[in-house]
C-alpha positions in Angstrom: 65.5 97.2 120.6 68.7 96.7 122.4 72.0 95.8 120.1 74.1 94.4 123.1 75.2 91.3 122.9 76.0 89.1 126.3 80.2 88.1 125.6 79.7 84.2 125.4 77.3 85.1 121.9 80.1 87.8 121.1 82.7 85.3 121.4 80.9 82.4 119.6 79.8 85.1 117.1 83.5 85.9 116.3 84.9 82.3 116.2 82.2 81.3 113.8 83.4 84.2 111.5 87.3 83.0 112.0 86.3 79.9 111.3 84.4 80.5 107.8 87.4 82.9 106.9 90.0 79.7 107.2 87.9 77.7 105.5 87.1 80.0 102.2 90.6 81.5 102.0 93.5 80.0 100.3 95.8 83.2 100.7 99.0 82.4 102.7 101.7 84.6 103.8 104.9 83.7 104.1 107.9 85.1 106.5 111.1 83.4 105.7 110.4 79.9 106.1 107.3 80.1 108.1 103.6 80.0 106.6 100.5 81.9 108.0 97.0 81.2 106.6 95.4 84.9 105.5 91.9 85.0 106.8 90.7 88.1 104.0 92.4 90.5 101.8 91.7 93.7 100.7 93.4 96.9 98.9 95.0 98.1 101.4 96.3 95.3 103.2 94.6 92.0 105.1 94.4 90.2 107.8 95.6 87.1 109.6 94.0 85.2 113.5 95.4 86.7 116.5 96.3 83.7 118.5 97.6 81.5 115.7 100.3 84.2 114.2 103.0 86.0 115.9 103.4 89.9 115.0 104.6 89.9 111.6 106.4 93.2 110.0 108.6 93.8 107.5 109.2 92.3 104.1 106.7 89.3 103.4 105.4 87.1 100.5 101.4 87.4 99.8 100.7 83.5 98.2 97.4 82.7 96.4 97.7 78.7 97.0 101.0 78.0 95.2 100.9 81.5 92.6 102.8 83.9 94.3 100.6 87.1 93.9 102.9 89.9 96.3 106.0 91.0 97.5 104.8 93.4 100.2 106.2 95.3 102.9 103.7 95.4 106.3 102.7 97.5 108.9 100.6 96.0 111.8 97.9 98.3 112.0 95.5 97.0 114.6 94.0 94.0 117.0 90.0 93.4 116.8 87.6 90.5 117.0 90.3 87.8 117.0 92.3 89.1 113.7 95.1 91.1 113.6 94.9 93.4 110.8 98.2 94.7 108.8 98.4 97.6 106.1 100.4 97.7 103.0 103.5 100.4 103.0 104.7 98.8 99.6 103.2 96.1 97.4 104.6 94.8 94.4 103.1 92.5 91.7 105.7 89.2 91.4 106.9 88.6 88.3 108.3 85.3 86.3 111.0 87.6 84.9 112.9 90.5 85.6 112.0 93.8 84.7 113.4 95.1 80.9 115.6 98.3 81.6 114.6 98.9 77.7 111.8 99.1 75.7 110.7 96.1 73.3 109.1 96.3 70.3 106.1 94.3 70.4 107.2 92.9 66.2 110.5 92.5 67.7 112.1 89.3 66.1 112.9 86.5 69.1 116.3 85.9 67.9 118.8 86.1 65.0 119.3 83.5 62.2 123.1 83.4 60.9 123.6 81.6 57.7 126.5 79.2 57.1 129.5 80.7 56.3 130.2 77.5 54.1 
């Protein structure tokens, strides 16, 4: 059995795989003010289409729809099967709130209650 493949099946092969990515994938990145659709994900970075997305590095956001899921800073790592494919150097969990610099008590009391000095 032979497992070549003539290109035109290849080709077709790879842009029906592209095109079920971009339609099951609601991750987004987003360089300054420019948004790229993220055609999978995974622990160690993802991937975005080749002809659709300039080369990205640096410091980028990782959005899940509108829930911002990453700050991340990218690597491009390599060009296969119409996807460019970048690795994670850093990748940070966003957060609603800035971090404490000291600890909380989990019973700690939300505020203080003055009584009237009247």
């Amino acid at each position: 059995m032979s497992t070549y493949l003539p290109k035109e099946v290849q080709d077709g092969l790879d842009a029906a795989r592209l095109a079920g990515f971009r339609k099951s994938s609601r991750l987004r990145v987003r360089v300054g003010d420019e948004v790229y659709p993220v055609l999978r994900m995974w622990k160690g970075g993802f991937a975005v289409e080749e002809g659709s997305t300039p080369n990205l590095r640096g410091l980028i956001d990782l959005y899940d729809g509108a829930n911002h899921l990453y700050q991340c800073l990218i690597v491009a790592s390599e060009a296969e099967a119409g996807e460019r494919r970048y690795d994670f150097k850093r990748s940070t969990a966003a957060a609603d709130n800035a971090p404490l610099d000291f600890y909380r008590a989990p019973d700690a009391p939300v505020a203080l209650l003055g009584h009237d000095a009247a």
